[in-house]
N, CA and C of each residue as an Amber inpcrd file, in Angstrom:
protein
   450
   0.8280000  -1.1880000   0.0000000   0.0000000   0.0000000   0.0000000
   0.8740000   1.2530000   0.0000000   1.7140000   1.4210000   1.0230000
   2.8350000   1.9960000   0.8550000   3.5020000   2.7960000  -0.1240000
   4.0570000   1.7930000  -0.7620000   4.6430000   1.4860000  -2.3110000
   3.9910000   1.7950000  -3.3510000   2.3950000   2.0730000  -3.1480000
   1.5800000   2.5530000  -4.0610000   1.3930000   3.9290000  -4.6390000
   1.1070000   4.2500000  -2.9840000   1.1890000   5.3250000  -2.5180000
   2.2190000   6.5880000  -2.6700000   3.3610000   6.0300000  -2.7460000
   4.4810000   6.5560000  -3.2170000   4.7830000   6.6620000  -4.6280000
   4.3780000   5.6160000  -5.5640000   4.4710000   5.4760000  -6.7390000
   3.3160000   6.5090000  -7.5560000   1.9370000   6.3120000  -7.1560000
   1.1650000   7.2840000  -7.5880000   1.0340000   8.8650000  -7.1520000
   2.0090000   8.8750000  -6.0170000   2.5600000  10.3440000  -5.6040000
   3.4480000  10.8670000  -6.6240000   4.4680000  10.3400000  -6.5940000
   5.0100000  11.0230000  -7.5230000   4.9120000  11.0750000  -9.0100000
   4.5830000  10.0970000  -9.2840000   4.1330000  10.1920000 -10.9430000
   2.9370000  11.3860000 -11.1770000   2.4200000  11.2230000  -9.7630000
   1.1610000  13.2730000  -9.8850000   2.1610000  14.6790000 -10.0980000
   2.6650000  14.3250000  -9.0800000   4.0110000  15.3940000  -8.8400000
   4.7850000  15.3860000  -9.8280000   5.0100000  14.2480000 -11.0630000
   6.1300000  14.5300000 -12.1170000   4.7350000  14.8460000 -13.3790000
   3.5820000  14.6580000 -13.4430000   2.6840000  15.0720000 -14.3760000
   2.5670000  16.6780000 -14.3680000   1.9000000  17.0150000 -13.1540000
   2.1340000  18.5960000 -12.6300000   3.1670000  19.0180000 -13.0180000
   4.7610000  18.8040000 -12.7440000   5.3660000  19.7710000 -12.8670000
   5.7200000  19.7140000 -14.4420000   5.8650000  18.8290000 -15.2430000
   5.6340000  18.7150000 -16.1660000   4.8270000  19.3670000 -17.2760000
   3.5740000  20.0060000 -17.1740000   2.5870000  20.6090000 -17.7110000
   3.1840000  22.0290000 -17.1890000   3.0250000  22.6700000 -16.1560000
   3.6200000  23.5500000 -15.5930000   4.6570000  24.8270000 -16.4760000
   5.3710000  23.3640000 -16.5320000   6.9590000  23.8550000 -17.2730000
   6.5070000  23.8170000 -18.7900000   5.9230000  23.2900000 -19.1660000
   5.6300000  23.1050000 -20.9080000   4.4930000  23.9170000 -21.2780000
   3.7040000  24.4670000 -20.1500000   2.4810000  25.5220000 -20.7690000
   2.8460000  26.7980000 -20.9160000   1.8890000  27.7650000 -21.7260000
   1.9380000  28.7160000 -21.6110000   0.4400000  29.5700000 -21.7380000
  -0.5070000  29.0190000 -21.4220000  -1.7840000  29.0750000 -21.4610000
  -2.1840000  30.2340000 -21.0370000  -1.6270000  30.2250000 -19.2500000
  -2.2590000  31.3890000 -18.3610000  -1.1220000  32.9420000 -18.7510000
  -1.3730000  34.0850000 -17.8140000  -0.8230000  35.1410000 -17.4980000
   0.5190000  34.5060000 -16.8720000   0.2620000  33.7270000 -16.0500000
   1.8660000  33.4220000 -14.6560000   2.5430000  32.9300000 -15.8310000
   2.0920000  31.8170000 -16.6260000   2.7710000  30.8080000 -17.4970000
   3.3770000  31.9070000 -18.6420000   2.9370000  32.5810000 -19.3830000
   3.4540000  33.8240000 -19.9420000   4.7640000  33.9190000 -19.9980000
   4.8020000  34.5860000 -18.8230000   5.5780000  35.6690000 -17.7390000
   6.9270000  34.9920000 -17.5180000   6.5340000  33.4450000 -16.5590000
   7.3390000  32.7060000 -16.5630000   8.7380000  32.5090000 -17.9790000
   7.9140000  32.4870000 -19.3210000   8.7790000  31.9700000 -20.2550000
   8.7110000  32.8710000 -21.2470000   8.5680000  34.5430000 -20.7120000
   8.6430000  35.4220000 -21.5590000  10.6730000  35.5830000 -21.4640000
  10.7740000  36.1700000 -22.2520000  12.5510000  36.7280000 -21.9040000
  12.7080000  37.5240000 -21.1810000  13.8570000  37.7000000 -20.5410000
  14.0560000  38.9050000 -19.0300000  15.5330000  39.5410000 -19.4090000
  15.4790000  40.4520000 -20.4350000  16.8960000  41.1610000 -20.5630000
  16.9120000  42.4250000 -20.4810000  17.9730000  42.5040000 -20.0340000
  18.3430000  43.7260000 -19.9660000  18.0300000  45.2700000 -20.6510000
  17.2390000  46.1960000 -20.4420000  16.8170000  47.1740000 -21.6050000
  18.0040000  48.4030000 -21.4850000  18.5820000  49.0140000 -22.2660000
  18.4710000  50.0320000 -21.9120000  19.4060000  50.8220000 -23.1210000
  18.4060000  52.0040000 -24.0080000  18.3700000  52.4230000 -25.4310000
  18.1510000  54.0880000 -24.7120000  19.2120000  54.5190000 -25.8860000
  19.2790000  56.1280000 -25.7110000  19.0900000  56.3850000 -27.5210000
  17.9040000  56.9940000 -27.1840000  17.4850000  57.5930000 -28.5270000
  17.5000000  59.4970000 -28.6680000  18.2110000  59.8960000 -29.4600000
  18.1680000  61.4240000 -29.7940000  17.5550000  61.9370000 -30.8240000
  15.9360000  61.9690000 -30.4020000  15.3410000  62.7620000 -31.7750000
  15.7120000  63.9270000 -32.2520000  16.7170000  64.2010000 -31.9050000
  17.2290000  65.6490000 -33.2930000  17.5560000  64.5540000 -34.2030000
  18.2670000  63.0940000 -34.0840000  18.6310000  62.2070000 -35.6470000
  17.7400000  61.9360000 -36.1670000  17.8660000  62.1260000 -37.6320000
  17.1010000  61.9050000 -38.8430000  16.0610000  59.9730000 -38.5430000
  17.1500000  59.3310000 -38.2760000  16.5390000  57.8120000 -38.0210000
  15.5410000  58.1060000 -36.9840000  15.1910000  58.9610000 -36.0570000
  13.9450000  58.9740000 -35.1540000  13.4090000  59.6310000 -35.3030000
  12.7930000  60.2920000 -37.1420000  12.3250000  61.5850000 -37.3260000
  10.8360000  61.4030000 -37.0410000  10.5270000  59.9230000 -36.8560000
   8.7780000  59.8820000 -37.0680000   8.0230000  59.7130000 -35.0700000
   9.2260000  59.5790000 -34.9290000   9.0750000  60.2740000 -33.1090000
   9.0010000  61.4350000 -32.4790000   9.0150000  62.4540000 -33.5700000
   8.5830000  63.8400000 -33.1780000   7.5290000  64.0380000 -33.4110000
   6.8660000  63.3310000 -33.9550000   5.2390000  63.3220000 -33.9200000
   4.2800000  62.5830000 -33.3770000   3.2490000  62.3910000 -32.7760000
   1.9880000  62.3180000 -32.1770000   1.5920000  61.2060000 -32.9960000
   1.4900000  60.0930000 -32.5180000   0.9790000  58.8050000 -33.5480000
   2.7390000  58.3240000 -34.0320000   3.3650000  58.6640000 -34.2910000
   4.6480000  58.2400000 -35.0600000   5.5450000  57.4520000 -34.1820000
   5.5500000  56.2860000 -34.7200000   5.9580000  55.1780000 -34.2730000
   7.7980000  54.2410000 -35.2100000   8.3930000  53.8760000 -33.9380000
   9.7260000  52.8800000 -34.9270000  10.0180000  51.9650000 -34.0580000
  11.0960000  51.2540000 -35.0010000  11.2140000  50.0950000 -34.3320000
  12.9800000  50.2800000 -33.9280000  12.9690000  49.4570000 -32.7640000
  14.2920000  49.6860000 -32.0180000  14.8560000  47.9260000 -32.1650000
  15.9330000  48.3790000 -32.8210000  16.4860000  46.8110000 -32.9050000
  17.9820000  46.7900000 -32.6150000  18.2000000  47.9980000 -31.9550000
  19.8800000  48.1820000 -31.7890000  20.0690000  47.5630000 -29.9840000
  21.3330000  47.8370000 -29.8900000  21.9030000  46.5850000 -28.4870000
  21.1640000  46.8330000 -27.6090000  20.9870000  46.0150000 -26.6170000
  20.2440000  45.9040000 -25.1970000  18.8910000  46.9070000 -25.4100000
  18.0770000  46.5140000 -26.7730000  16.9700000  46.8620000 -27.0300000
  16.1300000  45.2890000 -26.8250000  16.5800000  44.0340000 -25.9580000
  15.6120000  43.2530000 -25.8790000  15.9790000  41.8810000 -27.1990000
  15.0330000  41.0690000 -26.5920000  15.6020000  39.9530000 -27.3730000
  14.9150000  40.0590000 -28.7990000  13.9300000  40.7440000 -29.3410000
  13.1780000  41.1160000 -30.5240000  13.1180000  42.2720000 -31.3280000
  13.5740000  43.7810000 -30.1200000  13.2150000  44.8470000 -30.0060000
  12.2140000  45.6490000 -29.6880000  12.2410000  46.6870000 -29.8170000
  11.0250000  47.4990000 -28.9990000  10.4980000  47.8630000 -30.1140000
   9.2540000  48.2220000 -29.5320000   8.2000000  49.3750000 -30.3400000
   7.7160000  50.5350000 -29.8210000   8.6350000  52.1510000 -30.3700000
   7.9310000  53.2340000 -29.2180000   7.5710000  54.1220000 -30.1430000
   6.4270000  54.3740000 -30.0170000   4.8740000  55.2930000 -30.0660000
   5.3670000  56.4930000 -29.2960000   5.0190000  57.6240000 -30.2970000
   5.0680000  59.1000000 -29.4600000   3.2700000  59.4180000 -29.2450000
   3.1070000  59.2820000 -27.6360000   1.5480000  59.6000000 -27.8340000
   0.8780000  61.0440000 -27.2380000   2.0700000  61.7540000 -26.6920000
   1.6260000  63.1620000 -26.9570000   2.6050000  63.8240000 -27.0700000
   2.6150000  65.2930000 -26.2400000   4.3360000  66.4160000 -26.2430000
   5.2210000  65.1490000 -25.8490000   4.9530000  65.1570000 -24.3710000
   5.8070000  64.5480000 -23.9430000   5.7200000  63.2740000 -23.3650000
   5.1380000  62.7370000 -23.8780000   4.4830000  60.6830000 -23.7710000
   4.3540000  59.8640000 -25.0070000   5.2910000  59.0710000 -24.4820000
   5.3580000  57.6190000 -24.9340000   5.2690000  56.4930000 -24.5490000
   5.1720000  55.5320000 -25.7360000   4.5970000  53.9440000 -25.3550000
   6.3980000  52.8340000 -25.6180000   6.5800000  52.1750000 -24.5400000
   7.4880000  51.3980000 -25.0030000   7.3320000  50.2500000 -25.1250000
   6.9250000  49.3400000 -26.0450000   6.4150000  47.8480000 -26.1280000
   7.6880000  47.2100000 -26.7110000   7.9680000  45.6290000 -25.9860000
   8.6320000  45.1150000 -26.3390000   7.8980000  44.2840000 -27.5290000
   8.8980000  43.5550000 -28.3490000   8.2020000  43.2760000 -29.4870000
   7.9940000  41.2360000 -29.5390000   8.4300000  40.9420000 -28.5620000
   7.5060000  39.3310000 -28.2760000   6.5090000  39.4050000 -27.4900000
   5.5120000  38.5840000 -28.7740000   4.1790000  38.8340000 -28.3090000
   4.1040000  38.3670000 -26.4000000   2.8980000  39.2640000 -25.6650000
   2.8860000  38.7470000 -24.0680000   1.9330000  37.4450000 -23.8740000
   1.1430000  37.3010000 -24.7960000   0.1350000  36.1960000 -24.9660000
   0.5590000  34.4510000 -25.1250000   1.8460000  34.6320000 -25.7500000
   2.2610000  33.2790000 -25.7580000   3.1920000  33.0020000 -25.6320000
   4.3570000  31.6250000 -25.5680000   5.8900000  31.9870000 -25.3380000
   6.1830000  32.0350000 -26.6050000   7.5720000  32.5420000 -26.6740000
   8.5670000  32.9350000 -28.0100000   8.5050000  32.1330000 -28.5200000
   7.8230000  31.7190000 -30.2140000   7.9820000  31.2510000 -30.8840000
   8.6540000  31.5670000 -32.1900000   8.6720000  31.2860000 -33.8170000
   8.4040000  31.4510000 -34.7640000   7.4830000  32.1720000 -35.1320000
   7.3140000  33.2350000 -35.7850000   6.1140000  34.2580000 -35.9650000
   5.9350000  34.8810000 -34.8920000   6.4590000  35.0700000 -33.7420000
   5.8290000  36.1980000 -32.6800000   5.8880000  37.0810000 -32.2500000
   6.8780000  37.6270000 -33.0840000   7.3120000  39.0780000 -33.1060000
   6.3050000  39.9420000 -33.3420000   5.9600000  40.8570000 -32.3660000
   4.9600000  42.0280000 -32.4330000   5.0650000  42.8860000 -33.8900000
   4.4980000  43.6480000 -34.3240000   4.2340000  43.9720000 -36.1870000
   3.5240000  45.1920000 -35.6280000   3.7040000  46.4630000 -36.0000000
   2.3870000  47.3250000 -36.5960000   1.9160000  46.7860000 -37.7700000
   0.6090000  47.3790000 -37.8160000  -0.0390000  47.0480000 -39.1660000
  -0.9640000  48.4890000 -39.3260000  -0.6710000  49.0360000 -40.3220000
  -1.9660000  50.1550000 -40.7430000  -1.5780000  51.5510000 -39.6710000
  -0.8700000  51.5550000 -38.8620000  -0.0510000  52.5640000 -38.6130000
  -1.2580000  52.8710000 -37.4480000  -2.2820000  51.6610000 -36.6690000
  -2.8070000  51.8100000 -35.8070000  -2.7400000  50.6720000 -34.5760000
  -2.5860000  49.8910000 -35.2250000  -2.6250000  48.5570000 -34.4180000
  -1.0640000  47.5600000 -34.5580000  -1.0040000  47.0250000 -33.1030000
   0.0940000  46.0960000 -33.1910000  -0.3980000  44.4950000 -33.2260000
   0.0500000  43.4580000 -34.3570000  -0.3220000  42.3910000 -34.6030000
   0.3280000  41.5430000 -33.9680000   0.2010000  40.1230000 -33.3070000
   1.0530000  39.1380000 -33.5070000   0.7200000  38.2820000 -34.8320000
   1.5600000  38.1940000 -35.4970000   1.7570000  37.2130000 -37.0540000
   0.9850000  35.7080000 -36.4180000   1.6290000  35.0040000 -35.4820000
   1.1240000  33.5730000 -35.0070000  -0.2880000  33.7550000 -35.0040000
  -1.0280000  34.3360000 -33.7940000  -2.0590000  34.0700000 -34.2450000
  -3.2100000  35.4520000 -34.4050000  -2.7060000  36.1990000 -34.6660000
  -3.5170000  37.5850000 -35.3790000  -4.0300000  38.0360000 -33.9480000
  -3.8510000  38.2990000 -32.9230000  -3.9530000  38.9170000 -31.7040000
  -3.7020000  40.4210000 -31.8930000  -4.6280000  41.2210000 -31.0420000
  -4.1960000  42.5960000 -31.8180000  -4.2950000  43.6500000 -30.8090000
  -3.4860000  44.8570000 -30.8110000  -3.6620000  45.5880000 -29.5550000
  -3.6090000  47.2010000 -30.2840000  -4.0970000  48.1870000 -29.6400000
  -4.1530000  49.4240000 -30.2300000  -2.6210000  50.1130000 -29.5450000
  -2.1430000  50.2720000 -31.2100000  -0.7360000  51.0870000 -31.0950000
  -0.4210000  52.4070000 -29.7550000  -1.5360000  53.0200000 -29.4180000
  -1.1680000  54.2190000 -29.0130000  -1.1060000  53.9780000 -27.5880000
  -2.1900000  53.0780000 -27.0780000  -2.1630000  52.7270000 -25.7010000
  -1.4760000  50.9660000 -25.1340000  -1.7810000  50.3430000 -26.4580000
  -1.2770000  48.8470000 -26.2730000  -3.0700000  48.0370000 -25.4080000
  -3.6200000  48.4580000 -25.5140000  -4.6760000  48.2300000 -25.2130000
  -4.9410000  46.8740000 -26.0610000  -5.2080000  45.4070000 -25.0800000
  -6.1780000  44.7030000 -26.1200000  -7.2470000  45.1770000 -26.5890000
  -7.1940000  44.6710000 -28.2580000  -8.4120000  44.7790000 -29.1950000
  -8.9000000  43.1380000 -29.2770000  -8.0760000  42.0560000 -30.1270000
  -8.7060000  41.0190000 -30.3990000  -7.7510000  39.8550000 -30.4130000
  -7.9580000  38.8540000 -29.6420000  -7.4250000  37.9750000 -29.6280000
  -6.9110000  37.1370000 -28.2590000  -6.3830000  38.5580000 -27.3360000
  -6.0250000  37.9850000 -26.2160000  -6.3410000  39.3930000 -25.4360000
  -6.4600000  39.3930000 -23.6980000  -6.7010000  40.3420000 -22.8340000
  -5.1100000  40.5770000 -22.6240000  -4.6270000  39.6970000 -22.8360000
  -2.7670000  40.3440000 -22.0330000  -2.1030000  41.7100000 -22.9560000
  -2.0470000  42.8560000 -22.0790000  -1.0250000  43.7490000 -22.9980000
   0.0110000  43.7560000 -23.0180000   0.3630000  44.0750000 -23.8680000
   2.3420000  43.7640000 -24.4100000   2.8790000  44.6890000 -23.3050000
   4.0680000  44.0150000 -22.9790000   5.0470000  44.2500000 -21.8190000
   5.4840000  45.4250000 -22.6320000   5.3620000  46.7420000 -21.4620000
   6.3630000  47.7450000 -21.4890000   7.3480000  48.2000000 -20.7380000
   8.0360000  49.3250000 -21.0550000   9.1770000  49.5200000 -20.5140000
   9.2730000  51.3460000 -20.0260000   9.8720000  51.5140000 -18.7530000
   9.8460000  53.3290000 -18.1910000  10.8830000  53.5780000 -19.3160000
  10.7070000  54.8300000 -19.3030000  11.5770000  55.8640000 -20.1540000
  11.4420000  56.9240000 -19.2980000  12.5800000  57.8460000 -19.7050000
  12.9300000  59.2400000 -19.0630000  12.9630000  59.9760000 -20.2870000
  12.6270000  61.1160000 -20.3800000  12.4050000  61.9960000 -21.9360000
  12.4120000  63.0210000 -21.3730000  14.0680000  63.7750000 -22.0020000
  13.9240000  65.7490000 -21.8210000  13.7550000  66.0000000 -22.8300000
  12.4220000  67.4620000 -22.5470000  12.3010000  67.7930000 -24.1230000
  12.9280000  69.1230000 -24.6600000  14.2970000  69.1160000 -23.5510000
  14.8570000  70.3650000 -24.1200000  15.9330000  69.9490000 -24.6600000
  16.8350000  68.5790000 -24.9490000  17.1930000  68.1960000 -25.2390000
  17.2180000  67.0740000 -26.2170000  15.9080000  66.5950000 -25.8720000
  14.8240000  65.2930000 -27.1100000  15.3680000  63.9870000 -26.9970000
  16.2160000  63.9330000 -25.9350000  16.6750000  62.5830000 -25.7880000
  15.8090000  61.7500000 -24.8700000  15.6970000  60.1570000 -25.7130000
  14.4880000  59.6040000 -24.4570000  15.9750000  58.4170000 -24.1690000
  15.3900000  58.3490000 -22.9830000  16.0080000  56.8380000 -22.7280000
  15.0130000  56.1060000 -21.8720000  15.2760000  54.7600000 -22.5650000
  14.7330000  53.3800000 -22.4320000  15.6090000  52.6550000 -21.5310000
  14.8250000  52.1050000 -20.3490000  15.3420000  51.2380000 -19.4150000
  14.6320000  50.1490000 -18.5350000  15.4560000  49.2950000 -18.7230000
  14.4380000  47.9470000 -17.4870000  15.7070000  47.3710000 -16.6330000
């Protein structure tokens, strides 16, 4: 009985942790097997390459060092506010196709499975409730330099 007992204990305990480690279903599960690196991007909109960040709606993509394992996505959403989204989707773990996308210069897509969030706030629209992981920034605007950090 014992011996049973022990045997069907742990084979629960190796099913559980098992599923656990291989899902990504929930929010925790996410999170768990999202990437955790290092951020941290100094952008100077007086340069020509961040000219569409001096405007309101104008959005780019950051793919230079310790911008993250995909890169970022930052949205200018007023004078002095912005959006910093990393660009693997938060809805599922890192796959093939899951790199976050604008599309239509309003909405951010995931390619995998068409999940969709509004560019300016990151707000779910369709597909999943999780919003894409962002990141603080510091922004002088007498100088126009933002920096990105996690």
């Amino acid at each position: 009985m014992k011996k049973t007992f022990s045997i069907l204990f742990f084979s629960t305990l190796l099913i559980i942790s098992n599923i656990s480690v291989n899902s990504c279903g929930s929010r925790e599960d996410t999170v768990s097997c999202f990437p955790n690196t290092p951020i941290n991007v100094t952008l100077n909109l007086n340069l020509a390459a961040y000219n569409n960040l001096n405007y309101v709606g104008g959005w780019i993509y950051v793919d230079e060092q310790q911008s993250g394992t995909r890169g970022l996505i930052i949205v200018r959403r007023s004078d002095n506010q912005f959006m910093v989204f990393d660009r693997n989707a938060p809805h599922i773990c890192p796959d093939n196709d899951t790199t976050l996308e604008v599309k239509d210069n309003i909405s951010i897509i995931c390619p995998k499975d068409n999940a969709k969030w509004i560019l300016l706030t990151g707000q779910p629209s369709s597909g999943t409730n999780v919003p894409p992981k962002t990141y603080p920034y510091n922004y002088n605007p007498n100088t126009r330099v933002l920096n990105v950090y996690y």
